[in-house]
N, CA, C and O atoms as a printed pandas DataFrame, in Angstrom:
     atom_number atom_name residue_name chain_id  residue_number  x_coord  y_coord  z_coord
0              1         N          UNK        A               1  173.721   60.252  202.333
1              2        CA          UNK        A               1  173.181   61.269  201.452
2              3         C          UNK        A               1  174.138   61.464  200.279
3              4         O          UNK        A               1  175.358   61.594  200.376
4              5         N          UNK        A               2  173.526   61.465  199.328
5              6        CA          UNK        A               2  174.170   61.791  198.101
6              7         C          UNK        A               2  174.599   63.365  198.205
7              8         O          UNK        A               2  173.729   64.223  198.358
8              9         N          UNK        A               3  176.312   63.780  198.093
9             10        CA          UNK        A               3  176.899   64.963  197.780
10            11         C          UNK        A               3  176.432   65.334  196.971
11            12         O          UNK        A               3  176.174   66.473  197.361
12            13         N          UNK        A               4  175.920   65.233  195.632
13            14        CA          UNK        A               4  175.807   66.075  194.966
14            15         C          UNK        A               4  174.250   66.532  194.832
15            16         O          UNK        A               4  174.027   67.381  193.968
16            17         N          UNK        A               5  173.281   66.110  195.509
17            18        CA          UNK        A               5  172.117   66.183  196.139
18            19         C          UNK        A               5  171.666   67.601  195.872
19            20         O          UNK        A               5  172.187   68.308  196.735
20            21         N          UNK        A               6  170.855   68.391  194.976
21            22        CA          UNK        A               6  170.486   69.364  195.077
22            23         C          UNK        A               6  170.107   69.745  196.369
23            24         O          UNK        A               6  169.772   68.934  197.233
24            25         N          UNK        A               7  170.168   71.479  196.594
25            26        CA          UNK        A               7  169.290   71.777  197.374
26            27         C          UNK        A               7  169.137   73.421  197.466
27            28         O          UNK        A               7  169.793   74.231  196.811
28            29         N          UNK        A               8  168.026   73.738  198.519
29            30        CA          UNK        A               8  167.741   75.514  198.058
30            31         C          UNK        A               8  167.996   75.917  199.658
31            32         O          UNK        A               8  167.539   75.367  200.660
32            33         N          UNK        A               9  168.873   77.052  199.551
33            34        CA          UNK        A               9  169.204   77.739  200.453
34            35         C          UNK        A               9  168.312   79.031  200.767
35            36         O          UNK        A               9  168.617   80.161  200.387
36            37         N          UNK        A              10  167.271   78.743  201.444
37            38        CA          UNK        A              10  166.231   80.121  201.994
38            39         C          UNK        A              10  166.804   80.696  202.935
39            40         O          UNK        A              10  166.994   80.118  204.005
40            41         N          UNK        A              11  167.320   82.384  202.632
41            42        CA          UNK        A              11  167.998   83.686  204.219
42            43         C          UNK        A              11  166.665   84.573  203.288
43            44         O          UNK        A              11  166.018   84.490  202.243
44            45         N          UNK        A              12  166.864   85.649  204.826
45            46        CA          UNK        A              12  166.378   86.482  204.433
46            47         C          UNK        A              12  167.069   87.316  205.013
47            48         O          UNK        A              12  167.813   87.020  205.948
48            49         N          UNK        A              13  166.892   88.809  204.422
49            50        CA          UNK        A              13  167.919   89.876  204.394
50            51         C          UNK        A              13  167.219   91.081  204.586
51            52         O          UNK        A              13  166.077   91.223  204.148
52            53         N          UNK        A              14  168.008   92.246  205.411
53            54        CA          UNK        A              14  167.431   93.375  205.915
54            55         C          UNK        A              14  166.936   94.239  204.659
55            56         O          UNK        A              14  166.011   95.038  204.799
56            57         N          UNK        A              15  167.554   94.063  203.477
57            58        CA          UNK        A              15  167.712   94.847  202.209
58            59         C          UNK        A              15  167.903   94.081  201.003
59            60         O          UNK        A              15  168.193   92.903  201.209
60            61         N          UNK        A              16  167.801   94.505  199.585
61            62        CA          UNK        A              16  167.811   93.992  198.698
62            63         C          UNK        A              16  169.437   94.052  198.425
63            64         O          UNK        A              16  170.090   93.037  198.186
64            65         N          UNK        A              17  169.922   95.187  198.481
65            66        CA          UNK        A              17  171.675   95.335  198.251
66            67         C          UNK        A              17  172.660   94.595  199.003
67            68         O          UNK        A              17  173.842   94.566  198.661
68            69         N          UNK        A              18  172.018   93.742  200.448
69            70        CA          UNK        A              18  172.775   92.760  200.845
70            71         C          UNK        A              18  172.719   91.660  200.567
71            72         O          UNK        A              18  173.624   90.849  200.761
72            73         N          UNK        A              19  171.308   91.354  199.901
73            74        CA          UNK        A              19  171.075   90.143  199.701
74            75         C          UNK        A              19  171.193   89.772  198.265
75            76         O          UNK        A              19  170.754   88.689  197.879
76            77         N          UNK        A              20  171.880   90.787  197.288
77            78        CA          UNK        A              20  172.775   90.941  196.182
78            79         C          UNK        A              20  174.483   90.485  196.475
79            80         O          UNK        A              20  175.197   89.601  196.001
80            81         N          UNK        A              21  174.680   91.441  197.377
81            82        CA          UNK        A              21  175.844   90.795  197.121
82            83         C          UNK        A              21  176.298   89.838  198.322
83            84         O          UNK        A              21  177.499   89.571  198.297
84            85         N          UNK        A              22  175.730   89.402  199.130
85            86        CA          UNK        A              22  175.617   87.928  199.489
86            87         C          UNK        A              22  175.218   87.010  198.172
87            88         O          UNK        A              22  176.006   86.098  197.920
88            89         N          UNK        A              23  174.463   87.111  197.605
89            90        CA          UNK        A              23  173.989   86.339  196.326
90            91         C          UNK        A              23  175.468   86.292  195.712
91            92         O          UNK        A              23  175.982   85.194  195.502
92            93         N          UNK        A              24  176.202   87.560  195.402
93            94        CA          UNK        A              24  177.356   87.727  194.118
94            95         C          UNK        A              24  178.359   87.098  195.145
95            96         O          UNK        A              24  179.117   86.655  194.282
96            97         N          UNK        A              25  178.833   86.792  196.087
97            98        CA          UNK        A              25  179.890   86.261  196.661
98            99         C          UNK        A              25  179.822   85.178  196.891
99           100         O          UNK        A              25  180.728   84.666  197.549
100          101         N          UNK        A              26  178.760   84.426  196.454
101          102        CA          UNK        A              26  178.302   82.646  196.776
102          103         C          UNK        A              26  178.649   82.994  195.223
103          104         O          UNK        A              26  179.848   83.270  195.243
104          105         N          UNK        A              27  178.500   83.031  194.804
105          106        CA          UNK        A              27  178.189   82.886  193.028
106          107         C          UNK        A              27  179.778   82.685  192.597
107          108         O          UNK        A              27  180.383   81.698  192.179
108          109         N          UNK        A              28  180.300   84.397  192.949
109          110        CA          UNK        A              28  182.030   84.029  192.774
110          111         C          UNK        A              28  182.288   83.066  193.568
111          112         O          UNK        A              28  182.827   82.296  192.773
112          113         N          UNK        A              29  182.298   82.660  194.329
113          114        CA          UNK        A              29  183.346   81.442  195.106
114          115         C          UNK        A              29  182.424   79.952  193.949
115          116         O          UNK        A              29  182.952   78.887  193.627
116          117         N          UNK        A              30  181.668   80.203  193.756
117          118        CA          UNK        A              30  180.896   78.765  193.090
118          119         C          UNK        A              30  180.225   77.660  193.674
119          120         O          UNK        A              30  180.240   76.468  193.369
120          121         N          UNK        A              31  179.316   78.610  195.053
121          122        CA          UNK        A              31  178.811   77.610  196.046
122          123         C          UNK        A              31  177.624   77.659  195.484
123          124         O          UNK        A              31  177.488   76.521  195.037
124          125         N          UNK        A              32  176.502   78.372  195.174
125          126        CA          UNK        A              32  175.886   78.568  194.653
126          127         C          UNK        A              32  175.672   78.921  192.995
127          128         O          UNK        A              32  176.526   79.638  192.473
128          129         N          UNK        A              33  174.501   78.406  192.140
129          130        CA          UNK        A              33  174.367   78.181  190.716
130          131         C          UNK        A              33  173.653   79.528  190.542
131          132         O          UNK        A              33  174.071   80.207  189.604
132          133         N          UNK        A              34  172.874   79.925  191.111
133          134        CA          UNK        A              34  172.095   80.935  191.139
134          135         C          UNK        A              34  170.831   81.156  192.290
135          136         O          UNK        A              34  170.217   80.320  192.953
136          137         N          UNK        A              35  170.720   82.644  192.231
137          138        CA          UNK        A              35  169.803   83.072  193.576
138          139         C          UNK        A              35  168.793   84.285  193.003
139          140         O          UNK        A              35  169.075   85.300  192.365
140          141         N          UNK        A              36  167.486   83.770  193.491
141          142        CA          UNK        A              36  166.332   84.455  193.175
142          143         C          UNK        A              36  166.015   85.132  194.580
143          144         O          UNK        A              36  166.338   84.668  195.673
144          145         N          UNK        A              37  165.365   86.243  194.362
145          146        CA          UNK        A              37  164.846   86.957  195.050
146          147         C          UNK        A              37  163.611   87.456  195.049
147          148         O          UNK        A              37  162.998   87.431  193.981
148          149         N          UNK        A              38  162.935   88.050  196.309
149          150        CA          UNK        A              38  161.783   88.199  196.653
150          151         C          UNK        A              38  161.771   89.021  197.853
151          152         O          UNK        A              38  162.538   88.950  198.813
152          153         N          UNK        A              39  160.423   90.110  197.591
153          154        CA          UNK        A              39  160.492   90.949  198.728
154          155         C          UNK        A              39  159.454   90.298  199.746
155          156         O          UNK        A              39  158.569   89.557  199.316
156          157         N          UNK        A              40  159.546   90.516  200.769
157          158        CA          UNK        A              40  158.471   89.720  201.745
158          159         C          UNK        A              40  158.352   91.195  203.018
159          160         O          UNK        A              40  158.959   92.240  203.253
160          161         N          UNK        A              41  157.005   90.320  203.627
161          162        CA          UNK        A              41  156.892   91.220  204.659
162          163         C          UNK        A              41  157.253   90.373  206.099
163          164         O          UNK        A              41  157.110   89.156  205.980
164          165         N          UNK        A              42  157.469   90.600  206.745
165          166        CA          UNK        A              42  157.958   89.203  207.893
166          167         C          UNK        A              42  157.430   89.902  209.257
167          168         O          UNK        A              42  157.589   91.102  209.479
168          169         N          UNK        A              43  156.832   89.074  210.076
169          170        CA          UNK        A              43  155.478   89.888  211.230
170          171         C          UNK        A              43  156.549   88.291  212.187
171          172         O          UNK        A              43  156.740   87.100  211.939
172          173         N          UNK        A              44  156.870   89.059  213.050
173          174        CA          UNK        A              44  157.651   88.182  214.094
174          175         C          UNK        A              44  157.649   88.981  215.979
175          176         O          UNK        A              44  157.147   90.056  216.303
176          177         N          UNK        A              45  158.198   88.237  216.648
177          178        CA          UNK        A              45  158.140   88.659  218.141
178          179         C          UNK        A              45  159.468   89.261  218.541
179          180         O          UNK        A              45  160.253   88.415  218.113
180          181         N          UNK        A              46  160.234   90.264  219.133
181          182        CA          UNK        A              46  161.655   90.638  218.977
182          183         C          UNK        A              46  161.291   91.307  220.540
183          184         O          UNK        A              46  160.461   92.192  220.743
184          185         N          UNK        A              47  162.151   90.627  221.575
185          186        CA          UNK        A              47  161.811   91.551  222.838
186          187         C          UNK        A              47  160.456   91.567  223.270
187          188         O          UNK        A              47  159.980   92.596  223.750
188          189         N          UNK        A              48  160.012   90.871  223.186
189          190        CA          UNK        A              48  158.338   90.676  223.813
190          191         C          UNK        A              48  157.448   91.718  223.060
191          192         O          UNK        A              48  156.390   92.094  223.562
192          193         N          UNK        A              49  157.836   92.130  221.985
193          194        CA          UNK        A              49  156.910   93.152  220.622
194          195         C          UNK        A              49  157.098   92.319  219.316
195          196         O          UNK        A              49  157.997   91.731  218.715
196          197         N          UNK        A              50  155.821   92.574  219.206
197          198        CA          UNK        A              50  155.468   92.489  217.904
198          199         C          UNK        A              50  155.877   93.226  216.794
199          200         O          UNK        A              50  155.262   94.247  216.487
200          201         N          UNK        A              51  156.807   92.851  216.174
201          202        CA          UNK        A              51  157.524   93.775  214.987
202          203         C          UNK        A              51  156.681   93.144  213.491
203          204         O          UNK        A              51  155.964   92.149  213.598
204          205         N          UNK        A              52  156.836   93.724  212.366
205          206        CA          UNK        A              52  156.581   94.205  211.346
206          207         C          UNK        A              52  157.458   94.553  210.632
207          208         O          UNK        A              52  157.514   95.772  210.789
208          209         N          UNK        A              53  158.746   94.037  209.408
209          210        CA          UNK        A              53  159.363   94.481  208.706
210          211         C          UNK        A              53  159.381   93.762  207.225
211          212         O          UNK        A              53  159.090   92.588  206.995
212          213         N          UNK        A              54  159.823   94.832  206.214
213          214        CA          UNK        A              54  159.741   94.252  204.952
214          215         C          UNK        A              54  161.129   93.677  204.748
215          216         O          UNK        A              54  162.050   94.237  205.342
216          217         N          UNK        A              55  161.354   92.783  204.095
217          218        CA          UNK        A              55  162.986   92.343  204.337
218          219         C          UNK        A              55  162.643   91.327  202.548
219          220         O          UNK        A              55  161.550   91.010  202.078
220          221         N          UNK        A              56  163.731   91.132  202.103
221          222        CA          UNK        A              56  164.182   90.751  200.912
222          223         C          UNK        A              56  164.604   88.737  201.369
223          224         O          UNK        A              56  165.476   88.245  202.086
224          225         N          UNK        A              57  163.642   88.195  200.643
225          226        CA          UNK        A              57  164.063   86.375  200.442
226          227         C          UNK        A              57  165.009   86.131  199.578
227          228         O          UNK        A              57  164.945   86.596  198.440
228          229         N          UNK        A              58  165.705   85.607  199.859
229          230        CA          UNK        A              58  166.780   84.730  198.709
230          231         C          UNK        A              58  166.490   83.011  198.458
231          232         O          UNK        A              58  166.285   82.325  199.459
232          233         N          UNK        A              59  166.485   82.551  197.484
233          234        CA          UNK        A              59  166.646   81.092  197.117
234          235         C          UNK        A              59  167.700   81.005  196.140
235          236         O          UNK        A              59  167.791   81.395  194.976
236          237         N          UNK        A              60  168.650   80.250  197.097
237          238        CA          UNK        A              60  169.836   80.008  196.130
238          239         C          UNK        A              60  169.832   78.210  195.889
239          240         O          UNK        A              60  169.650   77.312  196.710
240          241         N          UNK        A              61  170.082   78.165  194.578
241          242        CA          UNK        A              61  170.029   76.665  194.362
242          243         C          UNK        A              61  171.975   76.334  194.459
243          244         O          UNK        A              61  173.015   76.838  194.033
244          245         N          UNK        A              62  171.673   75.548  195.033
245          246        CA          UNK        A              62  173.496   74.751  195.041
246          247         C          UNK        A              62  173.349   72.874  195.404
247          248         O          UNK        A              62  172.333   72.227  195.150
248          249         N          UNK        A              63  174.128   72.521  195.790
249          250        CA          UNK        A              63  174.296   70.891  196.101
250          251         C          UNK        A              63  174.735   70.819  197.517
251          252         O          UNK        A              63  175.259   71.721  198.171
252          253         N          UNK        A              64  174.487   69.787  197.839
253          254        CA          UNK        A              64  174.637   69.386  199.208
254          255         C          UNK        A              64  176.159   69.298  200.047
255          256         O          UNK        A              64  176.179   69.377  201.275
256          257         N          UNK        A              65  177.367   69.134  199.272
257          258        CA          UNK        A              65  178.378   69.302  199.301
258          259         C          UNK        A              65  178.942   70.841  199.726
259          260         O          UNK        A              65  179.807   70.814  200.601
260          261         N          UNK        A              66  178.690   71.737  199.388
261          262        CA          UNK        A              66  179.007   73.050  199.635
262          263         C          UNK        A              66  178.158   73.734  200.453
263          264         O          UNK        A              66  178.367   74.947  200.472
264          265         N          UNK        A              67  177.102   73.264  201.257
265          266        CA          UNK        A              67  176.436   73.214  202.451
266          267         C          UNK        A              67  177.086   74.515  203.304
267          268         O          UNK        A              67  176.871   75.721  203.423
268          269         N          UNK        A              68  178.446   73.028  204.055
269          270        CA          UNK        A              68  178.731   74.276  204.934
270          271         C          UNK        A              68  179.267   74.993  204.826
271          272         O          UNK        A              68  179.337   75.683  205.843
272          273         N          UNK        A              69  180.282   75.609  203.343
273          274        CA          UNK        A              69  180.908   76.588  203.189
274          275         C          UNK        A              69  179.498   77.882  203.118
275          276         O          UNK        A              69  179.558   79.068  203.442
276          277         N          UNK        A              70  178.260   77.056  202.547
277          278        CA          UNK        A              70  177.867   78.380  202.233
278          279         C          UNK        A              70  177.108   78.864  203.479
279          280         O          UNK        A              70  176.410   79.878  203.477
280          281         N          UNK        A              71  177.314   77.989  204.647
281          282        CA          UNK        A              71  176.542   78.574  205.931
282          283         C          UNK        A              71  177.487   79.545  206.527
283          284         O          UNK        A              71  177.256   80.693  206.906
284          285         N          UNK        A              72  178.689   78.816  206.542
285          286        CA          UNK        A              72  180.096   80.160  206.717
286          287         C          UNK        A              72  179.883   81.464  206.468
287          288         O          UNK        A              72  179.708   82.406  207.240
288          289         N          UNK        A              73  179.945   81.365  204.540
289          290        CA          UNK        A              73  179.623   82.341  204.257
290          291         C          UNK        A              73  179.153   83.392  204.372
291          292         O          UNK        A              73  179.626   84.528  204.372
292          293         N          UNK        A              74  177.662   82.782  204.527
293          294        CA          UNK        A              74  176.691   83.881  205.157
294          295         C          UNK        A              74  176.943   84.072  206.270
295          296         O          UNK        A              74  176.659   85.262  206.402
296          297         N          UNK        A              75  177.307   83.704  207.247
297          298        CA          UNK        A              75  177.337   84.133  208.908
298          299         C          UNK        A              75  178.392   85.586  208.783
299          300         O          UNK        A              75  178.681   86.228  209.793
């Protein structure tokens, strides 16, 4: 695989203010070029219930090379 290989990093986030400055701390370190956002609604199974929450998408564009710093990152 080509390192310098674009690619888009999809999280999603409990809130818009984390998923800001998760966005601003990929950005300062320079793992990421930039990150768009989006509010979503996300309908999933948690404990054998059916949950329902609105939660905030991120797409951050970066390269394939800084991969796993930016999985670090986020964890």
């Amino acid at each position: 695989m080509n390192i310098h290989q674009p690619i888009i990093v999809t999280v999603s986030f409990p809130n818009r203010e984390i998923a800001l400055e998760v966005a601003k701390q990929l950005i300062e370190k320079r793992l990421i070029a930039c990150a768009q956002f989006s509010a979503i609604d996300s309908l999933y199974r948690w404990q054998n219930q059916l949950e329902n929450s609105q939660e905030v998408m991120m797409h951050a564009k970066s390269i394939h090379t800084y991969w796993p710093a930016i999985q670090t990152s986020i964890k």
